[in-house]
Structures are given as C-alpha cells and as structure tokens.
matplotlib code that plots the C-alpha trace (Angstrom):
import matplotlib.pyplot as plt

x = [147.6, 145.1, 146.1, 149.6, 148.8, 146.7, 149.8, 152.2, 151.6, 149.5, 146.4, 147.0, 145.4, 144.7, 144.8, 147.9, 148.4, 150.7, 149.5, 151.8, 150.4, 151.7, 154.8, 155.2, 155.0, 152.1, 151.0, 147.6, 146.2, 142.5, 140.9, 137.5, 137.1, 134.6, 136.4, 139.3, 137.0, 135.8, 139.5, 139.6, 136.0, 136.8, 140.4, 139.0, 140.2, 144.0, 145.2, 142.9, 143.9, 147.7, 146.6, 147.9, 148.3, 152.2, 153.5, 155.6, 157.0, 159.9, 160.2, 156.4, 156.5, 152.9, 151.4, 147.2, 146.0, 142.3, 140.7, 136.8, 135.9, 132.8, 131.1, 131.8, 135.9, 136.1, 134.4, 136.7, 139.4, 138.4, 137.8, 141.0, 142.6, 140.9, 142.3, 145.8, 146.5, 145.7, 142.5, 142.3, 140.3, 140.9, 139.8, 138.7, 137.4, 136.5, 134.8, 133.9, 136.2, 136.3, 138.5, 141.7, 143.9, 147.7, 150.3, 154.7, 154.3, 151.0, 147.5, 144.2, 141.5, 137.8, 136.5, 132.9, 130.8, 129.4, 125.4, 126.2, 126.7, 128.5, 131.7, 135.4, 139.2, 142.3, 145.5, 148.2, 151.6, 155.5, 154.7, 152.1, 147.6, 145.3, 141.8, 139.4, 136.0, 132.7, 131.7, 129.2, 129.1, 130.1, 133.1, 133.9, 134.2, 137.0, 139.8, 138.8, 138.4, 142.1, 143.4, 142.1, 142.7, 146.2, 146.2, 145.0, 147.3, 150.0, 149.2, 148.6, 151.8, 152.9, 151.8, 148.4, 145.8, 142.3, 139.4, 135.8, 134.8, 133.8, 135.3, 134.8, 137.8, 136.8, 139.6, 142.3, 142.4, 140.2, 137.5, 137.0, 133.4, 133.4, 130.6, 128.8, 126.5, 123.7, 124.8, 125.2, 128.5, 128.0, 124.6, 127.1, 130.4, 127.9, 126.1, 128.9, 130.5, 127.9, 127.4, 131.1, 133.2, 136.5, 134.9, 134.8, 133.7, 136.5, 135.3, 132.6, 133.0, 137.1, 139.7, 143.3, 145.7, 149.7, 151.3, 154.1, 156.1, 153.5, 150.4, 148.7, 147.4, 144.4, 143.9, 140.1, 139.6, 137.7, 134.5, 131.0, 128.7, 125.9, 123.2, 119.8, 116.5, 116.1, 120.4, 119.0, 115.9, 118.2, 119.9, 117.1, 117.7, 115.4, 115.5, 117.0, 114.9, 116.3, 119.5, 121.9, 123.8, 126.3, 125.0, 120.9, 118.9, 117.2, 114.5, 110.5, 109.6, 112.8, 113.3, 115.5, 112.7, 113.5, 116.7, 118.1, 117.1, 119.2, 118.9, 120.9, 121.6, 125.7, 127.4, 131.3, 133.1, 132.6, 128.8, 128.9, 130.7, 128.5, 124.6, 125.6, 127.7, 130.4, 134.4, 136.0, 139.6, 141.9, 143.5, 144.0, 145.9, 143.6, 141.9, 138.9, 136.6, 132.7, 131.0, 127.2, 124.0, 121.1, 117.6, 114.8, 112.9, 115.8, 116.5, 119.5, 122.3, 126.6, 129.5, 133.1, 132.9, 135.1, 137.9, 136.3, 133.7, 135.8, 138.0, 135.0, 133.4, 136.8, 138.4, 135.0, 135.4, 138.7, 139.8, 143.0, 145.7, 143.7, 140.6, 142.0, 140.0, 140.6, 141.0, 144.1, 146.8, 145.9, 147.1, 151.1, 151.2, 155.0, 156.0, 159.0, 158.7, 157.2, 156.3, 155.8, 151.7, 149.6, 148.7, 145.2, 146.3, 148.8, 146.1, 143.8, 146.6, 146.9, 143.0, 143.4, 145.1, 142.5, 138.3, 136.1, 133.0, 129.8, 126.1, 122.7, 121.1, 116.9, 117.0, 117.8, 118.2, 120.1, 122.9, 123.0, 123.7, 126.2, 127.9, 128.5, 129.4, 132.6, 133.4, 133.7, 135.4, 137.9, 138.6, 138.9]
y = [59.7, 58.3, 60.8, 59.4, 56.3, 56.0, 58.0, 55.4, 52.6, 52.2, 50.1, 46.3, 44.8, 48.8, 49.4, 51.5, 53.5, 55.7, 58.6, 61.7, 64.9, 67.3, 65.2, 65.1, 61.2, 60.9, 57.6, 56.8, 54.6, 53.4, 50.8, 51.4, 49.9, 52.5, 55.3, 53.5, 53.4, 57.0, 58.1, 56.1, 57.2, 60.8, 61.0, 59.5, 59.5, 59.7, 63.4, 65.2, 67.8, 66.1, 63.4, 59.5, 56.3, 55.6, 51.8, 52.7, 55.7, 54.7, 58.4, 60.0, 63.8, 63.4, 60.5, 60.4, 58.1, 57.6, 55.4, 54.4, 54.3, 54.4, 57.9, 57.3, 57.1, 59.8, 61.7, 60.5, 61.6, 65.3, 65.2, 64.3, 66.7, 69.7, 68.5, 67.9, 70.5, 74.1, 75.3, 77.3, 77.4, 77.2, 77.4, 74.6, 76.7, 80.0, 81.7, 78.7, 78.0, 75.0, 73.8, 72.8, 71.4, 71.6, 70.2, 70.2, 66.8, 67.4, 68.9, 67.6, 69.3, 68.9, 67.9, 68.8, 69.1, 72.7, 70.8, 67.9, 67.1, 64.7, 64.9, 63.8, 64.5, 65.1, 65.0, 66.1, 65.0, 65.5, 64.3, 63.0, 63.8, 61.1, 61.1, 59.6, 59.8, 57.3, 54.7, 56.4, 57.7, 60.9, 59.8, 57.9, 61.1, 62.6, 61.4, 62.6, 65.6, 65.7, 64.0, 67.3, 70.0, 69.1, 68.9, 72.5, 73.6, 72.3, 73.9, 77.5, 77.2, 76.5, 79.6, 78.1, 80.5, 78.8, 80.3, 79.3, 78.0, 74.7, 73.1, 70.9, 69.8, 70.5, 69.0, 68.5, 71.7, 73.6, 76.2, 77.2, 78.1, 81.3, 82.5, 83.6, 81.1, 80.0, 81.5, 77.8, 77.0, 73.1, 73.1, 74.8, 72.7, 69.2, 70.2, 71.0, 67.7, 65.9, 67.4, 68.2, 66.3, 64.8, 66.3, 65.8, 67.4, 68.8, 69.1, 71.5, 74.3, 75.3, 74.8, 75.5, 77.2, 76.6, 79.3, 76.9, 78.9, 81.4, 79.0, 78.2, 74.2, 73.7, 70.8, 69.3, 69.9, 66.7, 68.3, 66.4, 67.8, 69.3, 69.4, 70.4, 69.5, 72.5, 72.2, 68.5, 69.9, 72.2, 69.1, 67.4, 64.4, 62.0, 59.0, 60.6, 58.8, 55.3, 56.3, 55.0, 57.6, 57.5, 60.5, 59.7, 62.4, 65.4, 64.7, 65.3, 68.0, 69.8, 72.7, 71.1, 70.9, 74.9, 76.2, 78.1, 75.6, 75.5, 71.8, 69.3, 66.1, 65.5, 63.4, 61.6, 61.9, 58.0, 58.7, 62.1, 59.0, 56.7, 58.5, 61.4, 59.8, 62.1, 61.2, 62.8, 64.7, 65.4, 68.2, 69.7, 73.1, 76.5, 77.0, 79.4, 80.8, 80.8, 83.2, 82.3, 83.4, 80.7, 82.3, 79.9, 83.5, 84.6, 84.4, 83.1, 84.8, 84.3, 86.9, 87.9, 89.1, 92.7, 92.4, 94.7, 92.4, 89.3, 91.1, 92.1, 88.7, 86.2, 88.6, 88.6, 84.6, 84.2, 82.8, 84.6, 84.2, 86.5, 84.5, 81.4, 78.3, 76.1, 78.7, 78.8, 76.4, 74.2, 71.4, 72.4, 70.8, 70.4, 71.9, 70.9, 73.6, 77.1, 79.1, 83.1, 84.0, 84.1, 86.9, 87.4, 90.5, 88.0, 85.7, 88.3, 89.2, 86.2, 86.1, 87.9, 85.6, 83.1, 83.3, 84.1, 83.5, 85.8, 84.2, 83.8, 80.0, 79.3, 75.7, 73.0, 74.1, 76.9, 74.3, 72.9, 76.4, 76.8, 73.6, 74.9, 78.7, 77.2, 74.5, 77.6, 79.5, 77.1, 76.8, 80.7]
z = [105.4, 102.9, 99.9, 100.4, 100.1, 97.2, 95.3, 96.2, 93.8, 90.2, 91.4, 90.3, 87.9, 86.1, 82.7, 81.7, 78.5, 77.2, 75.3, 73.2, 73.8, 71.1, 71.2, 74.8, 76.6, 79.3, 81.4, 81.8, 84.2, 85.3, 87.2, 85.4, 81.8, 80.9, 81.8, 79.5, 76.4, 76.9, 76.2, 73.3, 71.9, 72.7, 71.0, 68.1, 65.5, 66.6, 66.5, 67.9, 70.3, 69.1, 71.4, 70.0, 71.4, 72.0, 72.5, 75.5, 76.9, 79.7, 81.4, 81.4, 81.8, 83.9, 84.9, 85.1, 87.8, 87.7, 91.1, 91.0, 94.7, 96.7, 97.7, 101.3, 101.2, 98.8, 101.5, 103.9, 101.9, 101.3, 105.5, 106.5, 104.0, 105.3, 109.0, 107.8, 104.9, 104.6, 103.4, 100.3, 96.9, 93.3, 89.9, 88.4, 85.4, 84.5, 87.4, 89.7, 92.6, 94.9, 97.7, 98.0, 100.3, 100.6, 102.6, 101.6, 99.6, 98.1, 96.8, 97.0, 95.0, 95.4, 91.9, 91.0, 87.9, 87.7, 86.8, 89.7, 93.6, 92.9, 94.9, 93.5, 94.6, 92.9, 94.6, 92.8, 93.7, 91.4, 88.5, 89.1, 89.4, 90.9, 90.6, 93.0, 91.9, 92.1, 89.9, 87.8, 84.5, 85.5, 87.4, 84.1, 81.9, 85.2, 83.3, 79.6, 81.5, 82.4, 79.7, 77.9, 79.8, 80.3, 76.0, 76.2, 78.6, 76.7, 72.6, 75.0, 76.1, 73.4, 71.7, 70.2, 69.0, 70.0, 68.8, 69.6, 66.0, 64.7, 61.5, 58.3, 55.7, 52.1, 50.0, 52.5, 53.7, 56.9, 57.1, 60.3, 61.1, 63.5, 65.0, 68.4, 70.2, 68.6, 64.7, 63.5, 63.6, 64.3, 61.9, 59.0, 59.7, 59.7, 56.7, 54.7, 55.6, 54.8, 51.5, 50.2, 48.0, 50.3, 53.1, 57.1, 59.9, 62.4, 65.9, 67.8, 69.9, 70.2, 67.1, 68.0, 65.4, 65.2, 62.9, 60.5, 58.1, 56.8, 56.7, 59.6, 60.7, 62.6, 65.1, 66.2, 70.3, 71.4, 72.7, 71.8, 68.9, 70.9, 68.5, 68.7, 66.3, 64.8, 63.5, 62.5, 60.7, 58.7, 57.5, 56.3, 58.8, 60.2, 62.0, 65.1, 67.6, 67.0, 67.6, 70.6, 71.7, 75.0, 76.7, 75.4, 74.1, 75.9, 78.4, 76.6, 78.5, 77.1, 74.4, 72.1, 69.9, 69.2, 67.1, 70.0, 73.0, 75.6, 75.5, 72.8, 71.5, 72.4, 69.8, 70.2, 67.5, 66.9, 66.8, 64.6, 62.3, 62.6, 63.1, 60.3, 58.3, 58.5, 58.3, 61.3, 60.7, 63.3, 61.7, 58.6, 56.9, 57.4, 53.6, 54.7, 57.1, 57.3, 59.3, 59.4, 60.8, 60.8, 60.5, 59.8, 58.4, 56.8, 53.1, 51.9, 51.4, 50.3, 50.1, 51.0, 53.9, 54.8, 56.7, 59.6, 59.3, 59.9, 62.3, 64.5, 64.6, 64.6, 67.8, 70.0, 69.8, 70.6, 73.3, 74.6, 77.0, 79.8, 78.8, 80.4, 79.5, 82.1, 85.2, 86.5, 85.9, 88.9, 87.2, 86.7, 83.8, 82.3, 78.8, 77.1, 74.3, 75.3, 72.9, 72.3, 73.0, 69.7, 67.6, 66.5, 64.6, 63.0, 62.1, 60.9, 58.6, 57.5, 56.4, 53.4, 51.5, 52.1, 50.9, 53.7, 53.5, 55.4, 55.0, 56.3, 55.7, 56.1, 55.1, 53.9, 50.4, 51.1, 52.6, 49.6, 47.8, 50.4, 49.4, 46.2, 47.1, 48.9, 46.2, 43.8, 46.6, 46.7, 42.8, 42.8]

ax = plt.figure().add_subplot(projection="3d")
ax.plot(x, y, z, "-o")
ax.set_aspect("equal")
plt.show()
C-alpha cells in the first residue's frame, strides 16, 4: 500500500535535522528546501517554544517526515486509504474535524487549512508522522505546523500554563501583555520594545508559563506578528510599503487600513527583527503584566490594576486543559516527563508580588508615557 511505502525509508537526498523539544530529541526530515528554512525562520531565535537545533540525536523519540508531491498522488493516497482503512474523523483543531483513516499498522489523516482547498495527508505510523503535501507555499508551512503543535503538546503535558498574551523583556525579565482580541496586545508588547532600554519583543498571540521554585519563566510560542496599520500608526512607523515580507501584505481592497480590521500584516520573528527593529527573546523570567485597551478616542491613562480586575481579564484568556489548543491529541505525541495540570489560581497568586499594570493608550505619545510608567514600575 502506498502509505506503507512512503513510511519505509527517509526520502534520499532529504535534508535531516535534529531538533530538542523542551529537552526531548526529535528528527526532522524534508525534501523541500523551503519548507527547511521556514523551520529555521520560525524557531528563531533558538528557544522559542524550547525548540533548538541539536548536532545529532542517535534514538529520536518522534521522527517528522515531510514529502512535497504532486496534487494528483496525494489524491491517490487519501483514495486508497478510505478503501483499505476504516473511515472516521478527527480534530485537527478546535472544532473543525476532517477524515481519517485507520488500519492495525497505521493512520492517515486528511490535512487541510481551515481558509484553503488545498488537500494534504499525514500518516502516522510508531514513532513516526509523515507528511505528504503539494509543492506550494502552503504545503511548505505543513511541517512548522507540526513541528509546533507537537512543542505545545509537549509543555501541556508537561504542566504549562499558556495564556493568550503577547510579551516584551524590559531588563531581562517578562511582562506578559494580556488582553482580549483587538485590546492591543501586539501594538503595546512592539511599542514597548521598541522604546525600552534592554528591551525585546517576546512573541504574539500565546506565551506559555512553567512554575520554577516560586517564580515563574515564560517561553515565546512561534506564531507570526499579525499586525495591522492602525497598530503601525500607533507606533509612529512609516515606510511599511517597501517592505519584503514572506507572507506579503494585505490585498488593497482590504480593511487593514482600520485598527480592528480583520485583515493584517504577518511578520516572522526574523522580519519583526529586521522591519521594526526589535531584538527577539526566546524566553525570559515573568517581571509584570500589562493589561491594555487601545482607543484611538480614548485618553490616556496608567494604574495598578485590582486583583479582581486582573483575575477577571488573565482567566477569560487562558487557555486551559478543557480548552484544548490543538483538538484532540491526534498526533500521540510522546512525553518523557508529565507533569501535574497548571493552576491559574496559583498564578494569580503569584501576581501580587509582581506590578501589574491596567491602561488605555490613544497614540503615539501616550506609548511613550507608557514606556516610562513600566521603567518606574520596575524600579519600584
């Protein structure tokens, strides 16, 4: 059978990597070179999501096979399973289901992109996941894909609280920025990096937090900035249009000309570096928490917010366990060192020994006022 036989072998003349994954060895292979420098732009720099680069690793606990083949085999593929293996579905992520296939040896799963048509296949075997996808950008960004949601998998498991927040690092040490969609987490986190003394900007979208001792460390998910003009405008920065950027900018006839479009610019890691002049950091020690609100007819405003306060907003953006990220575990991803579920009432304990922050920015200017509000923050 064809899923059988592209499981067999590593393709010649691939590209293999080995990667640690929160300590734990994984082998990465591809036969497409761009889907090979996606990894490395998007675990960039080394750390984030505890993702590095590892010399060797001589007994993998997974190995991550990615195959770029034409549109017409992959079909083939996906036909023969459903004739050979017993139907079912699965959850690829939260709330959308495709088919799956499954036989004694092993699994193939339809792979498709929630906004695309495009048809892919992964069959998992012991061990061992194989992706068979086209040759298209899209297909490229299959194994990043992987790559990261077996990361996730892995810090859940291992008790990791994850919280939907972005980040910056102000003097070695982490604020998470917490807020619902469209507050300004990744227009605050940016700015602040930008502006701050030993600054960087963490990561958009999802930070995850491992309790050590009685401090907690926070680790960057690679997810790109998505970033619209209004964010930019707030920043003061111009220029955008010349940039070249991997996934290229919205269409014309789009809104990301408004602050709340649903339409945005999507920035690596690599490109936040080198278009906004911002040092990445893969992780740092928790320090503080902002919780904005950006209102271009809003005044500005800075204070410590109540613990009520913080409690209400940090718990309705947290992702936890019954909140699965990723759907279910479809993936059966192996971890060495289990861990007992997170506590957000832990964490929220854990808040008061640290400043955090509640305020409303209009501007420019008032980023700038922010800037200093956490430097003395910080000094207090």
């Amino acid at each position: 059978m064809q899923a059988i036989e592209l499981t067999r072998h590593d393709p010649a003349g691939a590209t293999t990597r080995f990667l640690r994954v929160r300590g734990q060895p994984l082998k990465i292979v591809t036969d497409s070179p761009g889907a090979d420098g996606l990894v490395s732009e998007t675990f960039s720099p080394q750390g984030m999501l505890g993702v590095v680069d590892s010399p060797h690793e001589p007994d993998p606990d997974l190995t991550i096979v990615d195959l770029a083949r034409d549109p017409a085999d992959i079909d083939e593929l996906l036909r023969e399973a459903a004739g050979a293996a017993v139907p079912g579905e699965y959850e690829l992520t939260r709330h959308y289901r495709l088919p799956r296939y499954t036989a004694d040896t092993f699994t193939v799963f339809t792979l498709r992109d929630v906004n695309s048509d495009e048809a892919a296949a992964l069959i998992r075997t012991e061990g061992r996941v194989t992706i068979v996808r086209p040759r298209s950008n899209l297909g490229d960004r299959w194994l990043t894909r992987i790559i990261r949601d077996a990361a996730t998998r892995i810090a859940k498991a291992e008790g990791s609280l994850v919280l939907h927040s972005s980040a910056f690092v102000h003097d070695h040490g982490a604020y998470l920025v917490v807020g619902d969609s469209g507050a300004g987490k990744s227009t605050t986190a940016v700015a602040l990096a930008r502006l701050l003394p030993s600054s960087g900007w963490m990561g958009n979208d999802r930070m995850h937090l491992d309790r050590r001792h009685d401090a907690y460390h926070v680790t960057a998910c690679p997810l790109p900035l998505a970033i619209n003009k209004g964010s930019l405008d707030v920043m003061g920065i111009t220029g955008f249009g010349n940039w070249s950027v991997r996934a290229g900018f919205p269409p014309p006839d789009s809104d990301w000309d408004r602050f709340q479009g649903e339409d945005k610019l999507k920035l690596s890691s690599r490109e936040v570096e080198r278009h906004l002049g911002v040092k990445v950091v893969p992780d740092a020690p928790l320090a503080g928490v902002i919780l904005p609100r950006v209102d271009l007819a809003a005044g500005y405003s800075l204070e410590a917010a109540s613990a009520a306060y913080a409690a209400e907003v940090i718990a309705r953006n947290c992702f936890s366990l019954d909140d699965n990220l990723y759907g279910e575990d479809w993936l059966e991803v192996p971890v060495r060192r289990p861990g007992a579920p997170p506590s957000l009432d832990a964490f929220l304990e854990h808040l008061a020994k640290l400043p955090v922050l509640r305020c409303t920015l209009g501007g420019a200017a008032d980023v700038a006022r922010l800037a200093e509000g956490v430097r003395e923050a910080a000094r207090a």
